[in-house]
C-alpha positions in Angstrom: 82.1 66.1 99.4 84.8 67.2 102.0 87.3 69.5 100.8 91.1 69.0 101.2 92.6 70.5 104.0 96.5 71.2 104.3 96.7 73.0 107.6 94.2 71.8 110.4 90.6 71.4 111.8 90.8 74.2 114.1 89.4 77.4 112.3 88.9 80.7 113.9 86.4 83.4 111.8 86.0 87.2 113.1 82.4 88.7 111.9 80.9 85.1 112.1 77.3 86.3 112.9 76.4 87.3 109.5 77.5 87.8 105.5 80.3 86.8 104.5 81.8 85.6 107.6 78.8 83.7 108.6 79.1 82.1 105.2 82.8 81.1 105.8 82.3 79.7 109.3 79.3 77.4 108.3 81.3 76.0 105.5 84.0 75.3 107.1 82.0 73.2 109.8 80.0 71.4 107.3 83.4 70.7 105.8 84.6 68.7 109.3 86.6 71.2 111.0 86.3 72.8 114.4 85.1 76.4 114.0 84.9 79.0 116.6 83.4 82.0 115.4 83.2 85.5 117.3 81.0 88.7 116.6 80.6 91.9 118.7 76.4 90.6 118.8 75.8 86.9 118.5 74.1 84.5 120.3 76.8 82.1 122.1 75.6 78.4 120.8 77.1 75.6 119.3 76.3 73.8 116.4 77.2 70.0 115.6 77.2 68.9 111.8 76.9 65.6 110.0 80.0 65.6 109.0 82.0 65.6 112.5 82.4 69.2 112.4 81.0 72.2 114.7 80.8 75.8 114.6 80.7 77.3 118.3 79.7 81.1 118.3 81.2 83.4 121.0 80.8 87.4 121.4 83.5 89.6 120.9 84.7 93.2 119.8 87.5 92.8 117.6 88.4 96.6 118.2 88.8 95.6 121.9 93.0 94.2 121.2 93.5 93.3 125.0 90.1 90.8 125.1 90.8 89.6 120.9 94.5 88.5 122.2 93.1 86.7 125.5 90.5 85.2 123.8 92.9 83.9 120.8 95.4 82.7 123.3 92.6 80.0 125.1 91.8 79.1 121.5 92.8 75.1 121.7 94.3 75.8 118.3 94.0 78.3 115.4 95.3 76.1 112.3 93.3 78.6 109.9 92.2 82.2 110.7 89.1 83.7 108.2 89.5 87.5 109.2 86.0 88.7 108.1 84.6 91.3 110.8 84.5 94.8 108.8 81.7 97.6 108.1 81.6 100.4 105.7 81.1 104.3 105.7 79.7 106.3 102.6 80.9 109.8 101.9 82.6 112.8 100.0 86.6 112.6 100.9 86.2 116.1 102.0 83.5 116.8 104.3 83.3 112.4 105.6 83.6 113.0 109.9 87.0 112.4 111.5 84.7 110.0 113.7 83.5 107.5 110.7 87.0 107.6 109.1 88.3 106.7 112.8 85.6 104.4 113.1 86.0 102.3 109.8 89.7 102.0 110.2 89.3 100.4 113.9 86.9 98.0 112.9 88.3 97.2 108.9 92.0 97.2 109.7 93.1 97.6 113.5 90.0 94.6 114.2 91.9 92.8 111.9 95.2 93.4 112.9 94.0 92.5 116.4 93.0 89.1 115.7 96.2 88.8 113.2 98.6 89.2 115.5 97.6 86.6 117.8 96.7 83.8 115.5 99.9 84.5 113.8 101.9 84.0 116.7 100.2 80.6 117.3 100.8 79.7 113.8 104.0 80.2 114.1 104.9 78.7 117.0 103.2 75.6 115.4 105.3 76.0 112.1 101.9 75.7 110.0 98.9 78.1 109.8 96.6 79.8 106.9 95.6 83.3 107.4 92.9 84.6 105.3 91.5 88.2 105.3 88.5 89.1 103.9 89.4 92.4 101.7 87.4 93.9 99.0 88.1 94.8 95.1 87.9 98.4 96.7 91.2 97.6 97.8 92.6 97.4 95.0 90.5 100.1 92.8 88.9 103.3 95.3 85.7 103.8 94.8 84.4 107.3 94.8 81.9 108.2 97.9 84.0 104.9 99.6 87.2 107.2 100.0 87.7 105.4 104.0 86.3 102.1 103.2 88.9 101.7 100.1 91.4 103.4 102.1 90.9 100.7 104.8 90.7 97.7 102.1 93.7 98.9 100.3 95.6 98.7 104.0 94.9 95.1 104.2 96.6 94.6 101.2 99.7 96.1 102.0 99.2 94.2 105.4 98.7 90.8 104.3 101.1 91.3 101.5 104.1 91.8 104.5 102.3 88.6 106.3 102.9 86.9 103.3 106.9 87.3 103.4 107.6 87.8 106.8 105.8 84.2 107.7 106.2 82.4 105.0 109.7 80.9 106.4 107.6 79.3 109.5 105.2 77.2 107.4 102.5 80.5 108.0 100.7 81.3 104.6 99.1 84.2 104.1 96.4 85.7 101.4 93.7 88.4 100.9 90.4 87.5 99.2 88.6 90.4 97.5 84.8 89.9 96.7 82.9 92.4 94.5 79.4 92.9 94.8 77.8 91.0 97.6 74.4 90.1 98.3 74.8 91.0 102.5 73.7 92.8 105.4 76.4 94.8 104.7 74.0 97.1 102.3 71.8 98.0 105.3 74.4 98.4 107.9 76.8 100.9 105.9 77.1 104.7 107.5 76.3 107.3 105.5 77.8 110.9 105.8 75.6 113.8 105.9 75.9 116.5 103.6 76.2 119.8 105.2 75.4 123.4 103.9 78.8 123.4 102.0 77.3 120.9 99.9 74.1 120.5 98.5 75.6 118.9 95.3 77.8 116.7 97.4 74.3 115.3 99.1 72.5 114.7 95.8 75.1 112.6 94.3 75.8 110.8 97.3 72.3 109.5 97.7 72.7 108.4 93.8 76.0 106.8 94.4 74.7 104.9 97.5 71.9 104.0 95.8 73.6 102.6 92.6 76.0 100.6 95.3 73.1 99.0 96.8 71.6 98.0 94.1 74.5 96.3 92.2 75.2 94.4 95.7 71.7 93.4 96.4 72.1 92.2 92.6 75.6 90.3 93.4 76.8 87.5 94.3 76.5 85.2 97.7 78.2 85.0 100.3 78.3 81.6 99.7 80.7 82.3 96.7 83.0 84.1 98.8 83.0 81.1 101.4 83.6 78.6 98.6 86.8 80.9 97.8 88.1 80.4 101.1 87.7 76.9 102.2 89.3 76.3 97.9 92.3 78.5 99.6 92.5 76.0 102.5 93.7 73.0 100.4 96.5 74.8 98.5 99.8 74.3 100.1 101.0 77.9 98.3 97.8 79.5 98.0 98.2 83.1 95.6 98.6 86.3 97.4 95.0 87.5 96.5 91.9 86.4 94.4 89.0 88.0 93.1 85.9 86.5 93.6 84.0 85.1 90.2 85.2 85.5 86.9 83.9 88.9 86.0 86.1 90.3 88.7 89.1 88.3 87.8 88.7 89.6 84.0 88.7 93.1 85.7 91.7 92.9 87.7 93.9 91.8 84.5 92.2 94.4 82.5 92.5 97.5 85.3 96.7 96.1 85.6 97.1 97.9 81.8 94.3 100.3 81.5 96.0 104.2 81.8 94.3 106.1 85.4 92.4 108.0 83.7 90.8 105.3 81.7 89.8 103.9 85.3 88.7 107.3 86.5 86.3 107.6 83.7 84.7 104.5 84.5 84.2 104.4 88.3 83.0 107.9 87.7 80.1 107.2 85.1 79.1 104.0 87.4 79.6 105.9 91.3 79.2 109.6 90.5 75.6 110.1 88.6 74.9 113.3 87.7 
């Protein structure tokens, strides 16, 4: 059954080629719209579904802003943006490489900043859009050994939070998802920091922190899930500012809004920082 839609067929999804934003942009094609969906390594093809709609897969960089603008201005409409391109680095906040924290900030929040901009202006111009970005419940709690990926999550939320306000007076809404533990490639792909001499303790527990990570997002949910989120998103004239994916995560949220820091120190630490 087809899903209520209060903004438009024509749906444009960064990181389309896999996870979550795979997940979004097949959803949203089954559910009749018009998806184009871009990834820095894709195959370009196009996909017809039963239901009238199509999901047409193109190549590009979103860290590339000149090519993400041209390529959202030939769009023949961008009625809904699913912002979902991102990758993640693993490390100690000390010794992570100014290249990886440069690196996961250009893809996580200037790649999403670069396709923002664009489909906000068309949105705008239109006096109707729905931009959603794909953040993470690290943006909202750090994570320790994900210093730069929360750092970059937690910027989306400040950004989409200003998106909110500033467009909401030209019919533009605006709203961050935040998954938890995701079953994904994103497991495999994520960089890890090398531990140097300065740190043989550093190395040990990072391998232990990565590996509890893994495990508890091989063991999560689908990316389906977060998909389902999205396209929910889509038929709500005043969608919320952000939402947690699954109730374990919503129940989290309201319980880490009163819980003292250091009650929330304690906790990440015993689950992230094994000794």
């Amino acid at each position: 059954m087809k899903r209520q839609n209060h903004y438009g067929k024509n749906v444009f999804v960064t990181g389309a080629s896999s996870g979550i934003g795979q997940a979004c942009a097949r959803m949203f094609a089954e559910n009749g719209c018009n998806v184009t969906g871009v990834s820095r390594n894709t195959e370009e093809k196009t996909e017809v579904f039963p239901g009238g709609g199509s999901l047409t897969l193109k190549r590009l960089d979103v860290t590339d802003e000149a090519a993400v603008k041209e390529f959202v201005d030939d769009l023949p409409g961008v009625d809904i943006a699913v912002l979902c391109a991102g990758m993640g680095v693993a490390g100690p906040a000390e010794t992570t490489a100014s290249e990886l924290t440069r690196r996961q900030m250009e893809v996580n929040y200037f790649g999403t900043l670069n396709a923002a901009q664009p489909c906000l202006t068309r949105m705008r111009e239109q006096h109707r859009g729905l931009l959603v970005v794909i953040g993470s419940i690290a943006g909202r709690v750090s994570i320790p050994m994900q210093s730069q990926y929360s750092a970059s999550k937690y910027a989306l939320e400040a950004f989409t939070d200003a998106v909110r306000m500033e467009m909401k007076q030209y019919g533009v809404r605006a709203c961050i998802i935040e998954p938890g533990d995701t079953k994904t490639g994103f497991t495999a792909a994520r960089i890890m920091q090398n531990s140097d001499n300065r740190s043989d303790t550093y190395g040990i527990r990072l391998k232990k922190s990565v590996a509890k990570m893994a495990a508890d997002e091989q063991g999560g949910r689908s990316p389906e899930s977060v998909a389902k989120t999205a396209l929910a998103l889509a038929g709500r004239k005043d969608p919320p500012a952000r939402v947690p994916v699954g109730i374990e995560y919503k129940a989290l949220m309201q319980l880490l809004r009163i819980m003292p820091d250091r009650g929330k120190e304690f906790i990440l630490s015993k689950l992230y920082l094994p000794k």
